[in-house]
C-alpha positions as CSV (number, residue, x, y, z in Angstrom):
1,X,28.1,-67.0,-81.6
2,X,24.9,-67.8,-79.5
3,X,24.4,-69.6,-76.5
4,X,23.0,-72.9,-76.9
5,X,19.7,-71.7,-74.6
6,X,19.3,-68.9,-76.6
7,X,19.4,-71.1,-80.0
8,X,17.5,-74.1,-78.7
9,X,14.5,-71.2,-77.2
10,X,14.5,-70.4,-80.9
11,X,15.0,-73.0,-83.2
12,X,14.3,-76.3,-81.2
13,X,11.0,-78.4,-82.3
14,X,9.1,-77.6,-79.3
15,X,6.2,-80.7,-79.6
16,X,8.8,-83.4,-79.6
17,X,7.1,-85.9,-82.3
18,X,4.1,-86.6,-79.9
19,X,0.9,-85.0,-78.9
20,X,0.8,-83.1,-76.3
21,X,-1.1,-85.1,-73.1
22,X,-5.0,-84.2,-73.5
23,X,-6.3,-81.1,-71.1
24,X,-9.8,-81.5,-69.3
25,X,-12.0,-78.7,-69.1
26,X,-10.7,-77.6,-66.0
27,X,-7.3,-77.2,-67.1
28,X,-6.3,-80.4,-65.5
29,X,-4.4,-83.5,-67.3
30,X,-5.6,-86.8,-68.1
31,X,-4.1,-90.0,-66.5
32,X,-1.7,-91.7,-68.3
33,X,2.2,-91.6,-68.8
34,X,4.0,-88.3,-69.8
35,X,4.9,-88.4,-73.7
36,X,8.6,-88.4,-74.6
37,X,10.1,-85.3,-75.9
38,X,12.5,-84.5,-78.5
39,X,14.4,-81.3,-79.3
40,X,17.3,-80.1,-80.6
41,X,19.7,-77.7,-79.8
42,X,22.1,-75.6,-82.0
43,X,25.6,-74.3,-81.1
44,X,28.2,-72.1,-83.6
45,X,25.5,-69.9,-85.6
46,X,26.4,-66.4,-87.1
47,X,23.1,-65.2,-86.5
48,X,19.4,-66.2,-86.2
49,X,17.0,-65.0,-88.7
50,X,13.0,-64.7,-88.4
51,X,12.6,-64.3,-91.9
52,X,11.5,-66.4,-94.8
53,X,13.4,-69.4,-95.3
54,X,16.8,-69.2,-97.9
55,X,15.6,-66.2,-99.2
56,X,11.7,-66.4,-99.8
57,X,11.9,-70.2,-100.0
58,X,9.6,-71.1,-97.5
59,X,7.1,-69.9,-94.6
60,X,8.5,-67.5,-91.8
61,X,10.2,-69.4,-89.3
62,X,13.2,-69.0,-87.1
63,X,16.5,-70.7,-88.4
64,X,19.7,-70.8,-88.0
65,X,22.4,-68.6,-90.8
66,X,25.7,-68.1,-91.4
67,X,28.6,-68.1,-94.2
68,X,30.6,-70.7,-95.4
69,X,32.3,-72.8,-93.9
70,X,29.8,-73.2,-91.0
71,X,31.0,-75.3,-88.4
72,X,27.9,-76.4,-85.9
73,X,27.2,-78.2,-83.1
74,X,24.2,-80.3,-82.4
75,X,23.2,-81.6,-79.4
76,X,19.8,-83.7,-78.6
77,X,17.3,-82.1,-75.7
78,X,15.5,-85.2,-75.0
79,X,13.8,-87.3,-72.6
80,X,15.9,-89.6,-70.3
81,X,14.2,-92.5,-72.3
82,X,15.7,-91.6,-75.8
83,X,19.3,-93.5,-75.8
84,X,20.1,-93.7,-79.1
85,X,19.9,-91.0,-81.6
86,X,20.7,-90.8,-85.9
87,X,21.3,-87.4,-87.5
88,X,21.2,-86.6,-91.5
89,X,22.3,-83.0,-92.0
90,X,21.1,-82.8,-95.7
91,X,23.9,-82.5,-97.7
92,X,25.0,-85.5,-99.1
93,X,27.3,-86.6,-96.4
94,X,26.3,-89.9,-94.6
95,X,24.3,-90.4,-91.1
96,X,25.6,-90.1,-87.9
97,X,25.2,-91.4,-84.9
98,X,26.7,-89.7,-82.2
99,X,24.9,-88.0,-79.0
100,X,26.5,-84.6,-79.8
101,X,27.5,-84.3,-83.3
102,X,30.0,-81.5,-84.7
103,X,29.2,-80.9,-88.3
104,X,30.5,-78.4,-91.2
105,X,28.5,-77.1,-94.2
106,X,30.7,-76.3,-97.0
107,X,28.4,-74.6,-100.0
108,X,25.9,-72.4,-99.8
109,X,22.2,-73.5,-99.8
110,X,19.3,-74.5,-97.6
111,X,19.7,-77.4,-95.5
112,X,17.2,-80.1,-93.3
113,X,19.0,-81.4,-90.3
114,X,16.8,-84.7,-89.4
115,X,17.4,-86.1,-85.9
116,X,15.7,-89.7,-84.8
117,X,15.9,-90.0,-81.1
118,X,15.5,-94.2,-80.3
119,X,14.8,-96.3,-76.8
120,X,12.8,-98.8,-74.9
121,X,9.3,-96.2,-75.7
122,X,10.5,-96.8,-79.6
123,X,11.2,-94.2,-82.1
124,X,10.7,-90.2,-81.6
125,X,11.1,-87.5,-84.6
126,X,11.0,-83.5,-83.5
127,X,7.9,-82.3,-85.5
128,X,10.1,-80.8,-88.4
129,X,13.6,-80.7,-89.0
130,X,15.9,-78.2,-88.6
131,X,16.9,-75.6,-91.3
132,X,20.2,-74.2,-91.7
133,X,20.9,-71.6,-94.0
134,X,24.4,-71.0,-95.5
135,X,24.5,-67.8,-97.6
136,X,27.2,-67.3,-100.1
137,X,30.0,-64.6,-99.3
138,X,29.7,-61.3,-100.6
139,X,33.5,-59.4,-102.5
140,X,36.5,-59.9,-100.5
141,X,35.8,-62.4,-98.0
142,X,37.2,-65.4,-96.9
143,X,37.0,-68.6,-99.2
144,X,38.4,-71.8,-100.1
145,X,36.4,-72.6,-103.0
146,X,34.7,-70.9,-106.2
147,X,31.1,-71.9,-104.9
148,X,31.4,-70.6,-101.5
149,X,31.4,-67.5,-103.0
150,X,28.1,-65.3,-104.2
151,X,27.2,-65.5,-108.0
152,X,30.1,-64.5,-110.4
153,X,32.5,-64.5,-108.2
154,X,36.3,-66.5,-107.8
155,X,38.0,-67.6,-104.8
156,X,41.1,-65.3,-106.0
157,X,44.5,-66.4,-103.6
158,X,43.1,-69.7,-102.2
159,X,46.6,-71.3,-100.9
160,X,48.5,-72.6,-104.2
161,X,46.8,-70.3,-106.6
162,X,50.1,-67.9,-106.6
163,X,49.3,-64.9,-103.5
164,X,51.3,-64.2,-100.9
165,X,51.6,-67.0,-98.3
166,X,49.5,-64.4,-95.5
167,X,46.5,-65.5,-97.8
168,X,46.0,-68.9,-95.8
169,X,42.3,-68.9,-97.3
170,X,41.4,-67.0,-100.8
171,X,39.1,-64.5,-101.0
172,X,36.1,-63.5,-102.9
173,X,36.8,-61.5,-105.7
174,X,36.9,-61.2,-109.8
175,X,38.7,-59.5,-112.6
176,X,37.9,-56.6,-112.5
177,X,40.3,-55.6,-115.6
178,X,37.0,-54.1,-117.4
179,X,34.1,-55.1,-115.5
180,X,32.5,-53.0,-112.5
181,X,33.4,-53.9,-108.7
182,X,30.1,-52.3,-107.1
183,X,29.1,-50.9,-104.1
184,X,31.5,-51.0,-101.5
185,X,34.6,-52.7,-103.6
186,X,37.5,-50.9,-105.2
187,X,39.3,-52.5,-107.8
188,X,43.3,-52.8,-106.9
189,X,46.6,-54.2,-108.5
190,X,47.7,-57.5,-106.7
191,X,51.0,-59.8,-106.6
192,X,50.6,-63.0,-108.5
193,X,53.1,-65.5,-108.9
194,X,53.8,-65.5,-112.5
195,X,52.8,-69.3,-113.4
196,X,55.1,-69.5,-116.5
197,X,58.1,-68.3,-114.7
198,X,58.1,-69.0,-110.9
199,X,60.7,-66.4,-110.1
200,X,58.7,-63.3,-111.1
201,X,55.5,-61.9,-110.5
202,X,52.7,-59.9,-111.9
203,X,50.2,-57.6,-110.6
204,X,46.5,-58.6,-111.9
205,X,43.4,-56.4,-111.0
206,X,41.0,-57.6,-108.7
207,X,38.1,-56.6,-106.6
208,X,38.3,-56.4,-103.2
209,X,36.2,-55.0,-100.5
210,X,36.9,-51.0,-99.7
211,X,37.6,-49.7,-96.3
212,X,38.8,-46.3,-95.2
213,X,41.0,-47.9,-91.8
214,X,41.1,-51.6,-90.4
215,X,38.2,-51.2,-88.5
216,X,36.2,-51.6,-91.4
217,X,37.8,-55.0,-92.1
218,X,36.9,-58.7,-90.5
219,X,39.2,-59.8,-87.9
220,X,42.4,-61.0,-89.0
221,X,42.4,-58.1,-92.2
222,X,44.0,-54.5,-92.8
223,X,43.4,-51.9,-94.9
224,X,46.3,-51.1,-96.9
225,X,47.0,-48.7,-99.8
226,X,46.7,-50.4,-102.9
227,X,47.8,-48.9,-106.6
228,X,44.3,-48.6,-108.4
229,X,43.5,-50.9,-111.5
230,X,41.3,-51.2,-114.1
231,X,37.4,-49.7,-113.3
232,X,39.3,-48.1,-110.4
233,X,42.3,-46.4,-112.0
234,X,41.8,-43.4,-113.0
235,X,41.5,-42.8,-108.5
236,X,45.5,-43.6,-109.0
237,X,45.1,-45.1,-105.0
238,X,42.3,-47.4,-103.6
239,X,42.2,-49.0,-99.7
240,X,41.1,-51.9,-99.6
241,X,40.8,-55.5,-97.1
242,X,43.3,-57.9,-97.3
243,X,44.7,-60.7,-95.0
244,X,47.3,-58.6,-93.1
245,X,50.8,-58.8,-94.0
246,X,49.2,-59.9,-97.4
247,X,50.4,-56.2,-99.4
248,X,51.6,-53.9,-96.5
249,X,50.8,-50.5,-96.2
250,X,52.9,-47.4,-97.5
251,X,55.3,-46.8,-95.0
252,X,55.7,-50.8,-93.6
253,X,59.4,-52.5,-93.9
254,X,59.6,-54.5,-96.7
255,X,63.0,-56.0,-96.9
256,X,61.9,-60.4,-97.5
257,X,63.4,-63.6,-95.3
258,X,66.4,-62.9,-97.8
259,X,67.5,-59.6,-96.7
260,X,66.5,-58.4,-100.0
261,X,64.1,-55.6,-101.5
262,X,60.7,-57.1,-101.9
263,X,58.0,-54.9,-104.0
264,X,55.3,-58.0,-104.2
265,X,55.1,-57.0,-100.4
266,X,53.5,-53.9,-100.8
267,X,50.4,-52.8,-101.6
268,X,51.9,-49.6,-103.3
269,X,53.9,-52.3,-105.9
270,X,57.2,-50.6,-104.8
271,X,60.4,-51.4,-101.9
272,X,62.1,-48.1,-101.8
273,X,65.8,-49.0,-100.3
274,X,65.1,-46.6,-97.3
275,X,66.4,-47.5,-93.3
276,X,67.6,-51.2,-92.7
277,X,64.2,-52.6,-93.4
278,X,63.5,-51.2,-97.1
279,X,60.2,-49.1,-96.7
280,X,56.8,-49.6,-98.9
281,X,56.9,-46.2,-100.8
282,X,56.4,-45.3,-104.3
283,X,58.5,-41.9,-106.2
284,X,57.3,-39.2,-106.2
285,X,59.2,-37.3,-108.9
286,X,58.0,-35.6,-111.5
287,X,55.0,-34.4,-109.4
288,X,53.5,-37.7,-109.2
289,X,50.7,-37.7,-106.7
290,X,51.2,-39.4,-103.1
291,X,48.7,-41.8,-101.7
292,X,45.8,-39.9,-99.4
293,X,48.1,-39.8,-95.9
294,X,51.5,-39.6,-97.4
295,X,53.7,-36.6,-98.3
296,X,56.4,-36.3,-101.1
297,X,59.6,-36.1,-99.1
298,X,63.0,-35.5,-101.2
299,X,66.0,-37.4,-99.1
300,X,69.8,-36.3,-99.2
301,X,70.4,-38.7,-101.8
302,X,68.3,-36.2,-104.1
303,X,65.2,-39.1,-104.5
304,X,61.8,-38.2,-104.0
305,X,59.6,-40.8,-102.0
306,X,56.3,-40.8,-100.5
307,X,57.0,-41.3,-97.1
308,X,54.5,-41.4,-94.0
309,X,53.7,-38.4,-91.8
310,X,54.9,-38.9,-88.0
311,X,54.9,-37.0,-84.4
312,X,57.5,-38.2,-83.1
313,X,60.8,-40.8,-83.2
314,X,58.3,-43.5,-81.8
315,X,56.4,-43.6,-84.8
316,X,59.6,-44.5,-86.7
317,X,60.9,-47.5,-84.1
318,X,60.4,-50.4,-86.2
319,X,63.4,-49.4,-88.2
320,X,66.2,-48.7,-86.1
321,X,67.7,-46.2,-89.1
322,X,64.8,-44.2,-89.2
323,X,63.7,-40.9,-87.5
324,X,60.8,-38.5,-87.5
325,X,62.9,-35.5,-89.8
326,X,60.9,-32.3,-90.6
327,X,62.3,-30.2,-93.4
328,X,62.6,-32.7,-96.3
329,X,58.7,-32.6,-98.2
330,X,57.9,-30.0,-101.0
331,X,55.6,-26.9,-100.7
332,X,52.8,-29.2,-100.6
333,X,53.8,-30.9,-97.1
334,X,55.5,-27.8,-95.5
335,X,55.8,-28.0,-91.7
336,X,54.9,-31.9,-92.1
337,X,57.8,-34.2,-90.8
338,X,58.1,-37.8,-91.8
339,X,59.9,-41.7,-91.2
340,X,63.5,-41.3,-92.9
341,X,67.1,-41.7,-92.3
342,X,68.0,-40.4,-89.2
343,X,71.3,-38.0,-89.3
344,X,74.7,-38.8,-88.2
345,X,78.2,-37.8,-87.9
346,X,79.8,-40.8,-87.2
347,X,79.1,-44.6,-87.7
348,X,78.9,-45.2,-83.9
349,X,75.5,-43.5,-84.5
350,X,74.2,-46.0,-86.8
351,X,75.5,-49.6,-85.2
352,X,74.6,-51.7,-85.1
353,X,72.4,-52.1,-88.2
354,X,74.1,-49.6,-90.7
355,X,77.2,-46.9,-91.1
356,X,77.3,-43.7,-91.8
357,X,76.9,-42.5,-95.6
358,X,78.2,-39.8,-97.7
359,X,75.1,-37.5,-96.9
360,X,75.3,-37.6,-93.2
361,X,72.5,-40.2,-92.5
362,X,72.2,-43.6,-91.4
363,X,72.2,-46.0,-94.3
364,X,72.3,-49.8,-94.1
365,X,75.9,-51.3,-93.8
């Protein structure tokens, strides 16, 4: 966000509406009062851009841009005589006439904010009004309606559209079924409320932006492993930004509000019952590959499950049942230990949250 002096240096109308007082020859001013000035200062942009106006509409000038929904705040830089002042922001909504107006842009476009500054002296316009430029969001981010988003794109999981409830705003994406995601997208299996049948659920491909680790998503996003779909399938896994908590990432509990196995909360489309907390895993029998990161670990109940690597117990807190146990992955992971039941002789070990089972480790009572 930028400082209001730093916006106001930028993008104010520096002339205020009025000539500036006539100069004599030897630099001096001529008698007579000192014109009103008019400004207009900026508050809330993303970014300032030097460039041709909404994308080659218009002369080079210095505007302010940013994403929808931009929230700004405008605030007049005038002279003490200027009392009363009108602003039209240029998209349909109606004139204001507050000091300091707070305004929000929904949809993309190019817009004129008009300010008339009024007092005793009479009426006083900046020179030309002040652009704003909204630019449409690119795959996978944040929306709340289709036209927010760049051309050919939905606002997939807006709230009451079927997603988990982490999606408090949608996000930008498309079928991607058959169609191409592009540069920097992946295409990826997410949980949809099945419309016809409110207690089940269906996993529908959609784009969504790629990332390697979290860092490469927008604040308040992860990066979790997500079972490949459609143009993207044939990679078996993809990574890729959702709201966090939205599909958790291999190795994340995944039991629901209900105590109960939950697969819609996982990006890998699978709740293995693993430690008290059920962990996001996917089998691995039958040499079926493991996400990038995970190992194929075969438990004392003879099941095979990727599991996530670990160092140390620590890694394995956030279920109390779980320990970091070497000696349980195939050739392929030798040496590597992973998150899994911890062993036990007695059910002492395993209270509060489980007992004892018939293999010797920690299971959920």
């Amino acid at each position: 966000m930028l400082a209001a002096s730093a916006v106001t240096a930028a993008l104010a109308c520096r002339n205020g509406g009025v000539t500036p007082p006539d100069t004599g020859t030897d630099g001096g001013t001529s008698d007579g009062p000192t014109p009103p000035s008019l400004e207009v200062a900026v508050t809330g942009c993303a970014s300032l851009s030097t460039g041709a106006l909404c994308d080659g509409d218009g002369a080079m000038a210095a505007h302010c841009v940013g994403s929808p929904p931009l929230a700004l705040s405008f605030s007049p830089v005038a002279s003490a005589q200027l009392t009363q002042f009108r602003w039209t922001f240029g998209d349909g909504t109606a004139a204001v006439t507050q000091r300091a107006p707070s305004h929000t842009f929904v949809l993309p476009g190019c817009y004129e904010v008009n300010l008339v500054g009024h007092g005793d002296i009479g009426t006083v316009k900046p020179p030309q009004p002040q652009v704003i430029e909204v630019r449409p969001q690119p795959i996978g981010a944040p929306c709340d309606v289709d036209g927010q988003c760049a051309g050919g794109f939905e606002c997939s999981c807006a709230p009451e559209k079927g997603c988990a409830p982490a999606f408090s705003h949608g996000q930008c994406s498309v079928a991607c079924d058959t169609a191409q995601c592009g540069d920097r997208a992946v295409c990826a299996a997410l949980a949809f409320v099945n419309g016809a049948d409110a207690g089940t659920s269906v996993r529908r491909a959609r784009c969504v932006a790629s990332c390697a680790s979290d860092a490469d998503c927008a604040p308040g996003f992860a990066c979790p492993t997500l079972r490949a779909s459609g143009s993207s399938a044939a990679a078996g896994w993809v990574r890729g930004c959702l709201p966090i908590d939205a599909q958790r990432d291999l190795g994340a509990p995944c039991r629901n509000e209900n105590e109960l196995l939950d697969d819609d909360r996982c990006g890998t489309g699978f709740c293995a019952d693993v430690g008290a907390l059920g962990v996001c895993s996917v089998s691995c029998a039958d040499r079926n590959p493991c996400p990038n990161g995970a190992v194929c670990a075969r438990l004392r109940n003879r099941l095979d499950f990727c599991l996530a690597p670990c160092a140390s117990d620590a890694d394995c807190a956030r279920d109390p049942l779980l320990a970091c146990v070497a000696g349980l992955t195939d050739d392929g992971g030798a040496g590597i230990s992973v998150c899994a039941p911890r062993s036990c002789a007695t059910d002492d070990e395993c209270a509060p949250s489980g007992r004892c089972g018939p293999n010797a480790v920690c299971i959920r009572r």
